[in-house]
N, C-alpha and C positions, 0 to 999 in steps of 0.2 A: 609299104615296106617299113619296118620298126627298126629303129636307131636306140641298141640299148647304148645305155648311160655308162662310163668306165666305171669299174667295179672301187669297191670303198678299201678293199685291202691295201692298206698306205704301207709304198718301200720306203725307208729310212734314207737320210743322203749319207754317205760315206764321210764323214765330219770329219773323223779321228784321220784316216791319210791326206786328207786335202789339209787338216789345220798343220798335220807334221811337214808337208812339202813348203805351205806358204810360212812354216817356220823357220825352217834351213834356209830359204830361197830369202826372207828377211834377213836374215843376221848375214848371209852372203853379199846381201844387199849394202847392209852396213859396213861391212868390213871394206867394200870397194871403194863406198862413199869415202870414210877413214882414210884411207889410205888416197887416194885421188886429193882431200883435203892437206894430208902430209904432204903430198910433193908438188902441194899449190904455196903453202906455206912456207915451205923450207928449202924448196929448189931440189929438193933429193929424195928417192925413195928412200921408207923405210929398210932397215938390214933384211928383213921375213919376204919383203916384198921384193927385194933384189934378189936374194938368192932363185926365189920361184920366179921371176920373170928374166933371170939369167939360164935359167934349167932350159924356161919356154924359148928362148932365143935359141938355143941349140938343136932343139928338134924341127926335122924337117917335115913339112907338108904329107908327105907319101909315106912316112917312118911306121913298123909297124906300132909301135906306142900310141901314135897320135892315132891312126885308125882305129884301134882298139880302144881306145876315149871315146870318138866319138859314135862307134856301135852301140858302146854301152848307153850312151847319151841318148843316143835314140831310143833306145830298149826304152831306159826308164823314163822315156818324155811319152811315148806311146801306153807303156805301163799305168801312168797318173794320168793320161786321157782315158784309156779305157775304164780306169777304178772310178773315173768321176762321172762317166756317162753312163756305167752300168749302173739301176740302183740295189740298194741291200737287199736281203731277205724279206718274203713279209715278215710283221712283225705283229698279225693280226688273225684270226679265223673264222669263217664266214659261218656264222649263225643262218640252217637251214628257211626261219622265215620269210616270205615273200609277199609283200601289201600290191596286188595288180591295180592303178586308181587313172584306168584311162578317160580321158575326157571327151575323146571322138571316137567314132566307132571304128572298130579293126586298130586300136590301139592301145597297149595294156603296158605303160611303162612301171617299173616296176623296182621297190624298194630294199637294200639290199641294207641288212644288218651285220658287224661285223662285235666281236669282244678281243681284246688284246692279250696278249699273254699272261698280264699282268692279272687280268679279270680272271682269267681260266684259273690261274693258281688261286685268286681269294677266295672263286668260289667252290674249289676243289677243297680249301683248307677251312673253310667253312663246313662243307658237308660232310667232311672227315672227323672236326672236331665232336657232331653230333653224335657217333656212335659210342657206348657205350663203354669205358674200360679207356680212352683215349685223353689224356694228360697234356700232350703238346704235339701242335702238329708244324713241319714245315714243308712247303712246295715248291719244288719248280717246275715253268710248263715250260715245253717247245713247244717245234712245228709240230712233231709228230707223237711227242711224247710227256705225259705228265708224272711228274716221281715226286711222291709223296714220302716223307718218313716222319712217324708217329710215336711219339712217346706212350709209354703206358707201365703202370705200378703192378699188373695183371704179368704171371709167368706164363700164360697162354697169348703169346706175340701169336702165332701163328693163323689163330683165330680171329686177332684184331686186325692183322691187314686184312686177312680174307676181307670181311665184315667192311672196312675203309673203303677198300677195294670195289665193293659192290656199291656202297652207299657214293663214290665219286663218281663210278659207273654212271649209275641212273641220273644224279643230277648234272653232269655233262649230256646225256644221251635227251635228257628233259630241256635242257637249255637248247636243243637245236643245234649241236655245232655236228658240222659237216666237212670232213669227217670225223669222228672221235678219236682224239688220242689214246695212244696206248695209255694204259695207267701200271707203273712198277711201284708196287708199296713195300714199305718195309718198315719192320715194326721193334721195338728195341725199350727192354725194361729201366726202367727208372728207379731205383735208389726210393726207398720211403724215408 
C-alpha cells in the first residue's frame, strides 16, 4: 500500500483576524490592568470604571440583557475558533508535472510541483508583453482566473487582446498548470 505524501498546495493562516482579536483582547487587557492598578493606588475606582461597574451591579443573572451578552459571546468565541482552525484559500496551483522516483518495487512516491499566483501573473505578464503592438501590461491571477489588461499605441485593441489572449493561453497551458485559468483580456489605447 502507498502512502501519498500531503499535497504542496500551502493554505495561508488567517493572520489579519487573529492579529485583530489578540488586538482588542490586549488594550482590553490593558485597560483592566489600568484600572485594577487605579484602585490599588488610590483606594477608589476610577469615574468610567464606576459608572460601568454600577450599570453591572444592577443586572440580574437571568436578565434578558445579560443573556443576550453572553450568546453573543459565545457566537464570537466559536467564530475566532472556527476562523483560526480553518485555513485560507489556496494560494497556489498545481503544475500538471509529476517525477515517480520509487526506491523499492511496488512503490512510486511521487513529486508534486506547485507556482503561486504571484508566478502565474509574471508569467502571464511576461508572455503578454511579447506580442507585438503591446506597450504595458498589468495582471492579476486567481484561483480560477487570470485578467490581464494591456496597453497599446495600435487602434486595433481588439486584435491585441485576441493575440495576448492566445499567446497567455499557451504559455499557461505549456507551463503545466492544472487546471488553466480562464484568461479575460482587455485591451485599451495609449496616448502617443
Amino acid at each position: 500500500m502507498t502512502r501519498r505524501a500531503p499535497g504542496l498546495q500551502r493554505r495561508p493562516s488567517r493572520t489579519v483576524p487573529a492579529s485583530i482579536a489578540a488586538g482588542v483582547l490586549t488594550v482590553a487587557g490593558v485597560l483592566i490592568v489600568l484600572v485594577g492598578v487605579w484602585r490599588l493606588i488610590d483606594g477608589t475606582w476610577p469615574a468610567p470604571a464606576q459608572a460601568v461597574l454600577g450599570y453591572l451591579a444592577k443586572i440580574s443573572w437571568g436578565s434578558t440583557g445579560w443573556l443576550i451578552f453572553c450568546i453573543g459571546a459565545a457566537v464570537l468565541g466559536l467564530i475566532m475558533i472556527i476562523a483560526g482552525a480553518t485555513p485560507g484559500r489556496y494560494n497556489a496551483a498545481r503544475i500538471g508535472t509529476r517525477i515517480g522516483t520509487g526506491s523499492t518495487p511496488g512503490t512510486t512516491p511521487e513529486t508534486e510541483f506547485v507556482i503561486s499566483r504571484r508566478g502565474i501573473a509574471r508569467l502571464a505578464a511576461a508572455h503578454a508583453d511579447l506580442v507585438d503592438g503591446v506597450e504595458s501590461v498589468t495582471v492579476k491571477a486567481g484561483a480560477r482566473r487570470v485578467r490581464v489588461s494591456v496597453g497599446t499605441t495600435s487602434r486595433h485593441t481588439g486584435d491585441i487582446a485576441q493575440a495576448v489572449t492566445v499567446a497567455v493561453q499557451a504559455a499557461l497551458t505549456d507551463a503545466g498548470l492544472s487546471p488553466v485559468p480562464r484568461i479575460n483580456t482587455t485591451a485599451w489605447t495609449k496616448e502617443i
